[in-house]
Each structure stands twice: as C-alpha cells, then as structure tokens.
C-alpha positions in Angstrom: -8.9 -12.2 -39.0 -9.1 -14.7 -41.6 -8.4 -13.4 -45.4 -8.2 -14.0 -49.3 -5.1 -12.6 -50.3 -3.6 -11.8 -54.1 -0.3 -11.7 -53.7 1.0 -13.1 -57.1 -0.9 -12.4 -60.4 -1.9 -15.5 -61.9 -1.4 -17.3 -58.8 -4.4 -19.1 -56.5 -5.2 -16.8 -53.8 -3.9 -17.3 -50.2 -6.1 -17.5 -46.9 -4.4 -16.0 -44.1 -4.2 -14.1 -41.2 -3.7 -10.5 -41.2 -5.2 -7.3 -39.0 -8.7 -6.4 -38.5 -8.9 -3.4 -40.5 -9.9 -0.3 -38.0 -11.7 3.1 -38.2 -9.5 6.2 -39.1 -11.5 8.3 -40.3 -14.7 9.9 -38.6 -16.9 8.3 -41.5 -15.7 5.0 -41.6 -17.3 2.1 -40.9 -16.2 -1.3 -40.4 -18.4 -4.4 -42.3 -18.7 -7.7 -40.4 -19.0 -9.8 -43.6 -22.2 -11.5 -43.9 -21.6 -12.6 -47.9 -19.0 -11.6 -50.6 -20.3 -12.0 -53.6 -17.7 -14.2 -56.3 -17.4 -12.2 -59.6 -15.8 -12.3 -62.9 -13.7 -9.7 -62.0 -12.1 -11.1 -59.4 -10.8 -13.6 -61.8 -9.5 -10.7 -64.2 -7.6 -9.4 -61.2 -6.0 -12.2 -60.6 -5.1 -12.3 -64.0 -3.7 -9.2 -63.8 -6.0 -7.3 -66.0 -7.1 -4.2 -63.7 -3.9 -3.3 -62.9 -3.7 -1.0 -65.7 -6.2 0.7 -65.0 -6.2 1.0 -61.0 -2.5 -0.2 -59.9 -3.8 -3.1 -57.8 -2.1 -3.0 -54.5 -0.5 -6.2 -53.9 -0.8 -8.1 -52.0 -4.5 -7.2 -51.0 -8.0 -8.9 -50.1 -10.4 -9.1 -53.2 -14.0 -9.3 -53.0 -16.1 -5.8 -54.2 -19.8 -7.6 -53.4 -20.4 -7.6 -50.7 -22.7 -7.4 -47.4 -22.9 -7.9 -43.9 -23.5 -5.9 -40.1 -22.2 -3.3 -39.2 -19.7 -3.8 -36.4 -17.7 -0.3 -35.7 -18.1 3.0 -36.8 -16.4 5.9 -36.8 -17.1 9.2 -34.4 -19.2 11.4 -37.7 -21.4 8.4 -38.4 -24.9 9.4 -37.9 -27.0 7.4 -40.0 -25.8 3.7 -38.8 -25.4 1.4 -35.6 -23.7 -0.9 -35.0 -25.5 -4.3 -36.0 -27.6 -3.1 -38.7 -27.9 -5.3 -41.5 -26.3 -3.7 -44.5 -25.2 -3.9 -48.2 -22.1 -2.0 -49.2 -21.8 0.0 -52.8 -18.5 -1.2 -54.0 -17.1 2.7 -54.1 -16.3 4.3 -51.1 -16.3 8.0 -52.6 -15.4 11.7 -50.8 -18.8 13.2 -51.5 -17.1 16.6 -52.6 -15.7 16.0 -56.1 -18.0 16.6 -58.7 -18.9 13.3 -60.1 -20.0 12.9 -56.7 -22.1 15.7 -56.2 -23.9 14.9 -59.6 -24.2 11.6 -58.0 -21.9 9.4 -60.3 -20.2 8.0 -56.9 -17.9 5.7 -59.7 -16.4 8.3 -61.3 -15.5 9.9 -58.1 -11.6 11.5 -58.0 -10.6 10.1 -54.9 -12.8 7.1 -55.0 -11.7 3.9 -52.6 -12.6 0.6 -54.2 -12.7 -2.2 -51.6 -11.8 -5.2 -53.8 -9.8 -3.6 -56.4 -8.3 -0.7 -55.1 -8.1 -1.8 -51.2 -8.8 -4.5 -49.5 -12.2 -6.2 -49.7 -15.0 -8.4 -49.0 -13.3 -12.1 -49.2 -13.0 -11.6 -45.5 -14.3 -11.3 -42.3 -14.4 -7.9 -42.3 -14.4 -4.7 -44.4 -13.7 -1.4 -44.1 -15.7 1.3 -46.1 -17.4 4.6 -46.0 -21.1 5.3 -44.2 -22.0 7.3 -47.8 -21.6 3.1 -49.3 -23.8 1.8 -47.0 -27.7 0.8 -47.4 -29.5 -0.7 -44.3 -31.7 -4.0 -45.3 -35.1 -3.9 -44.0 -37.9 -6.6 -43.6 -35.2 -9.6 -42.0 -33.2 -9.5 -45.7 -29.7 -11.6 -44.9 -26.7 -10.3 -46.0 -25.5 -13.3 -48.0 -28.9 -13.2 -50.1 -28.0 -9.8 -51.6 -24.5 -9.2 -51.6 -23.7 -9.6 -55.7 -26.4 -6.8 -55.9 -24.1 -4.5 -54.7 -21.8 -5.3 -58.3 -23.7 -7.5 -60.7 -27.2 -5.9 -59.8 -26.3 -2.7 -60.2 -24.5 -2.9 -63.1 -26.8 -4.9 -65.2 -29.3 -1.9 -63.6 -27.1 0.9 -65.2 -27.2 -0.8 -68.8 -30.9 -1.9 -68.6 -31.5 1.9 -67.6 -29.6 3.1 -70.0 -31.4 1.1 -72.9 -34.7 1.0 -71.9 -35.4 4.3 -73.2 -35.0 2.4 -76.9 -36.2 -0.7 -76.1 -40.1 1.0 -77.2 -42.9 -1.3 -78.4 -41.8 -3.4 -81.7 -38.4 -3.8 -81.2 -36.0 -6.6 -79.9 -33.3 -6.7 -77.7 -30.8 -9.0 -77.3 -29.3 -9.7 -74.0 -25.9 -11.6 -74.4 -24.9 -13.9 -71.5 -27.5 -15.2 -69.2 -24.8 -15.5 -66.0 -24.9 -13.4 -63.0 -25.8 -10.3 -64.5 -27.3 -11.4 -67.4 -30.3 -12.9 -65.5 -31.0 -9.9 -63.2 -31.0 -7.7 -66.5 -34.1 -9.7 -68.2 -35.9 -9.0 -64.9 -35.1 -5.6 -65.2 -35.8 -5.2 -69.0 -39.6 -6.6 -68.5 -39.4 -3.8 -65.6 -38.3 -0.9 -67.8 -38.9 -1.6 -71.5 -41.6 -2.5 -73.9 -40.0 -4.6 -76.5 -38.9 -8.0 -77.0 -36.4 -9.5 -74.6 -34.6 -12.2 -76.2 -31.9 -14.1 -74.3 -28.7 -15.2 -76.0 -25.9 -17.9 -74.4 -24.0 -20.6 -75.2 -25.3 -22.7 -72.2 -29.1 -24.1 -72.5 -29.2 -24.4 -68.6 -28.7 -20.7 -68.1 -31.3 -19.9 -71.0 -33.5 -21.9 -69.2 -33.2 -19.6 -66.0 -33.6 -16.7 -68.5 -36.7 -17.8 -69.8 -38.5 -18.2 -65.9 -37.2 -14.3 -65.1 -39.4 -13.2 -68.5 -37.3 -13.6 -71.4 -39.7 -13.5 -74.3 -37.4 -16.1 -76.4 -34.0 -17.9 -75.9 -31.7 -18.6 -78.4 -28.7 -20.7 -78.0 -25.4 -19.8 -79.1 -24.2 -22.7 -81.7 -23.0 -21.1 -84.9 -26.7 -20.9 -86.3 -27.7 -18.2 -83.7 -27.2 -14.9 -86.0 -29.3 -16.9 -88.5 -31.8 -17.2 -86.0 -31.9 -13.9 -84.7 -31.7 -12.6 -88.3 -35.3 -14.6 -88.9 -36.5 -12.9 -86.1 -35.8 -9.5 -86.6 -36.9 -9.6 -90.4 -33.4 -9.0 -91.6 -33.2 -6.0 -90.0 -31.3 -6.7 -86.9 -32.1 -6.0 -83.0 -32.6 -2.8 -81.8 -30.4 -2.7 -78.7 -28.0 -5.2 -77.9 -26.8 -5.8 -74.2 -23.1 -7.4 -74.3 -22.4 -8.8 -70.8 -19.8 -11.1 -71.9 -17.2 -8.5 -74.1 -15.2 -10.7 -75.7 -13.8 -10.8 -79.4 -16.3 -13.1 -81.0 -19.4 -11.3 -78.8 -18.4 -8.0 -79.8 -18.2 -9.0 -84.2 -21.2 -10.9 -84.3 -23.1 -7.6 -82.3 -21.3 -5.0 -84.5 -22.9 -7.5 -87.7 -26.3 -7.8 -86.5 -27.1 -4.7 -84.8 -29.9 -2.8 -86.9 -28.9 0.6 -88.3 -29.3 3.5 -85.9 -29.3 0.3 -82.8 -27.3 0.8 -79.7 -24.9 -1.5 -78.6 -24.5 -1.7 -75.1 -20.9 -3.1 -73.6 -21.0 -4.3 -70.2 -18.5 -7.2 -70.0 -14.7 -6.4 -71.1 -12.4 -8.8 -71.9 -11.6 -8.5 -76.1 -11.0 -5.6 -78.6 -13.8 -4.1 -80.3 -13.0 -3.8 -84.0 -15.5 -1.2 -86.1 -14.7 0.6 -88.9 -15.4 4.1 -89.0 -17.4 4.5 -92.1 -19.9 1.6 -90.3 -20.2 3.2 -87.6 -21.2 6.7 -89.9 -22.9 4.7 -92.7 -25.4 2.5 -90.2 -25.2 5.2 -86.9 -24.6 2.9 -84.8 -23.9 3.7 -81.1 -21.7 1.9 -78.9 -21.9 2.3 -75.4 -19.9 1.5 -72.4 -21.3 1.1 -69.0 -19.8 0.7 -65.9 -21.0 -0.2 -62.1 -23.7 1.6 -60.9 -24.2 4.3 -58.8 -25.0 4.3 -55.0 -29.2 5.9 -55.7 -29.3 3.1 -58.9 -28.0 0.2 -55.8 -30.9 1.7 -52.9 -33.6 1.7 -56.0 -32.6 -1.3 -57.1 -33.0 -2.9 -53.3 -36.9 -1.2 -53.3 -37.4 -2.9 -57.0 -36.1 -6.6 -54.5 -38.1 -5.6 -51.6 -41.0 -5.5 -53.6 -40.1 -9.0 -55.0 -39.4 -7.5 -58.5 -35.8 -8.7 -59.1 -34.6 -12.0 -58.2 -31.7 -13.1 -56.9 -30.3 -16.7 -58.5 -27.5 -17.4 -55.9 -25.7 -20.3 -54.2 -23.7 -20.1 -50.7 -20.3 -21.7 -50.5 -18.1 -21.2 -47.3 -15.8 -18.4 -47.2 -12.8 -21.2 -46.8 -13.7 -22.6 -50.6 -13.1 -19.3 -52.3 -10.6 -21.0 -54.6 -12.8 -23.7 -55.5 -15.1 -21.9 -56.6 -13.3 -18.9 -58.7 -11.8 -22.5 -60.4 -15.6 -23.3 -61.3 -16.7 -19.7 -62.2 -13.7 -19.9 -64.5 -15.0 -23.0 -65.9 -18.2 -22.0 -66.8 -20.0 -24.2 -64.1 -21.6 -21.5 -62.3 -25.2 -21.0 -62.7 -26.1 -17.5 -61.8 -24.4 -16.1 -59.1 -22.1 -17.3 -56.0 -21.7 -15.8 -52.1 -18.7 -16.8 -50.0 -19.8 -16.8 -46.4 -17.5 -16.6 -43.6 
C-alpha cells in the first residue's frame, strides 16, 4: 500500500510503498482509510518535537485523525464488520490499566498511538484496536469527520473542562479560531452561559468564529488586550482557552486573566513563564488539557448527529499531503484539512 513516511526529522515526508499492516492480535482491527485528518501536530513531529516525549519510531506513517471502513478484523472482535463506516480514537489502549478503567483511555500505560507512536492514518490503511472504534450512523462519510477524532475531541475536553466557570456574566476568551478553535465556540454556546469572545490574528478565521456563535471577535493587532481590557471592565476574562501555546499567547493570558480565572492550555509549542507569588497573589489556575477520551469522542459524534457541532473542512488528495502540511505551516488553512486516499 501506498504511505506517508517520516524518515528524517525536519525533512518533507516520503510517499511509498510498504506492507499492509495485518491483524495479530484477536482485537485488532484493520481501517481502510476513508480521511486522515492534517493537524498541527503532525508538523511538530516532523519537527522533531514529540520525540521527547514518545520516542517516535522512525521511520513511521503519521496521521492520528482519522476515519474510514472497516476492512479486517481480528478473531475476539464482536462489536464490528467488516465495511462499517467508522471513526477511530487516536489511542488504541489495553482496557486493564487503571486510567483505562476510570475511562481516561489517554493516559493509558500501554497505550498504542497510531500517528505518533505507530504507524498511522496518512495511508491507505490502519491498524488499531476495536475498543478505538465508533461506527457512523445516518450515511456520515468518513472523510467529513475524521479531525473529530483529534481536534474535536480535544477542543471537547477543554470546553468541558471550563464550562463549569464559564456561568452567566462572565467572558471567555477563546485564542485561535483554527481547527480546533472553531469547534470549541460551538461547543462553548453548547455548555456555558457566558460570553464567548473569539481572539486570532487572522480576520478570515474570526469571521468563521462569529457564524459558529461567538458573541464578539477581536483581532489580534497589538491593540487587542486594550480591547479585551474595555470589555471586561478592567477586570480581565474569566477563563481563557489557549489553543495556540506559544510564548507571546501564554504572556498576554497570564496578564489579562482576571484573579481567581482559569487558564486553559491546549496548544504547546512555547514556555510558560509565571511567577509564583502571581500565581498565589491573583489564584490563578492553569490548566493543561490533552486529547480526549474515547466516551468525550462517541458524545461528541451524538452532539454532530444532532447537527450541533460543525465540521469546517476541505478534502485534498491523499498524494498532496506535503502540499498541504507546507500551507498548514503557513497559516493558509482555514479550519481543518482531510487527506483522502
């Protein structure tokens, strides 16, 4: 089969041919790709970034997003066929650990991640567990939904997280308005009760913002914490949602959260710099939030069934997958992207 390999950090990726990948295990399941969903963090691993943290296996298939049929399973799969329609939770997990069995499938000790840890999606096929998989009901494609299975679900984890705080009479701020950014102001009208204001450097995506529900944009141009400080009375936002995590993202937060707010960190990228007695003096919390977990992904596919959270995607061929990681890493992607073999 045809693939997207890493095999040189900081490199393009290569499109070759390598072996199907093939059931070992009773619960596997092999994924005929039907959409792989382009992220930011595919850029960051070919950068080099995540093998810190995971040891990325090179050279290996990138691609965590992702969706498709299923096309083999293995003998203990009981809940699947093959050719149902399915989206994949990027952790394959054992189900026996206890970060699984208190449903935290991310934190799971022997987790497999497909994309980062394994070969993934950027393919034309996958192999993964049958505890990942969600069938898609009502004639959903594949390549409509895969970037759920990453950007939904973790712009669903923070916007869970926050919506407890986001209470009548206060403001949040949402920072970056890209793929995740967008889903989370659909989700924050869903779960909050304050005011969802949109924050980005780029007027196009702010735009977008404002048609999913954002109560107010405000672009990014060196007046913007003047702007939000008019807003908020001088007091500062209540919760702040940072899906970006760079340097300057993470000062300007830490300088106009409101005391006792909650700063959310989603994106990753630059070095959060507090000192302690701020933190004490204004109790501030900062919070990180990772992916979500495989019950936030299936309610997150009921909230898109019932046409509550949109999708703001565009298809490119499976064979462009350089192309477009080149635009997503120059800023000219609006919303989210799906490589289709």
């Amino acid at each position: 089969m045809k693939a997207w390999r890493l095999k040189q950090f900081n490199q393009p990726l290569e499109y070759e041919d390598i072996e199907k990948p093939a059931v070992a295990d009773p619960t596997d399941v092999i994924i005929k790709i039907g959409g792989a969903g382009v992220c930011r963090t595919d850029l960051h691993l070919i950068e080099g970034i995540w093998d810190r943290a995971l040891e990325t296996p090179l050279p290996f298939t990138i691609g965590h997003e992702n969706a498709g049929w299923v096309d083999e399973i293995g003998s203990g799969v009981t809940e699947f066929k093959i050719g149902d329609p399915v989206i994949v939770h990027p952790v394959a997990s054992c189900g026996k650990c206890l970060s699984c069995r208190a449903g935290e499938d991310m934190h799971c000790e022997n987790l497999v991640f497909p994309g980062l840890s394994a070969d993934g999606g950027y393919a034309e096929y996958l192999k993964t567990s049958e505890r990942a998989l969600i069938k898609l009901e009502n004639g959903v494609e594949p390549k409509d939904v895969a970037p759920l299975a990453d950007a939904g679900i973790t712009a669903y984890r923070a916007v869970q997280k926050a919506a407890p705080f986001a209470r009548p009479g206060t403001v949040t701020i949402l920072t970056g308005m890209g793929g995740l950014g967008h889903i989370a102001v659909q989700l924050m009208k869903e779960f909050g009760n304050g005011e969802v204001i949109a924050l980005d450097t780029n007027s196009e995506r702010l735009d977008m913002a404002i048609e999913y529900g954002a109560d107010e944009k405000i672009l990014a141009d060196g007046n913007h914490l003047q702007r939000i400080n008019e807003i908020t009375n001088g007091k500062g936002p209540d919760v702040i949602i940072d899906f970006v995590g760079e340097d300057d993202t993470h000062k300007e937060s830490m300088e106009m959260l409101k005391k006792g707010g909650h700063y959310f960190v989603v994106g990753y990228g630059g070095v959060l710099h507090v000192p302690s007695l701020d933190i004490i003096n204004n109790e501030f919390n900062v919070i990180g939030s990772l992916v979500g977990n495989y019950n936030q992904l299936y309610e997150l596919m009921r909230l898109h069934a019932k046409g509550k959270v949109h999708l703001h995607s565009t298809t490119y061929p499976m064979s462009e997958a350089n192309e477009v990681l080149q635009m997503l890493e120059e800023g000219k992607i609006n919303g989210r992207t799906v490589l289709v073999p």
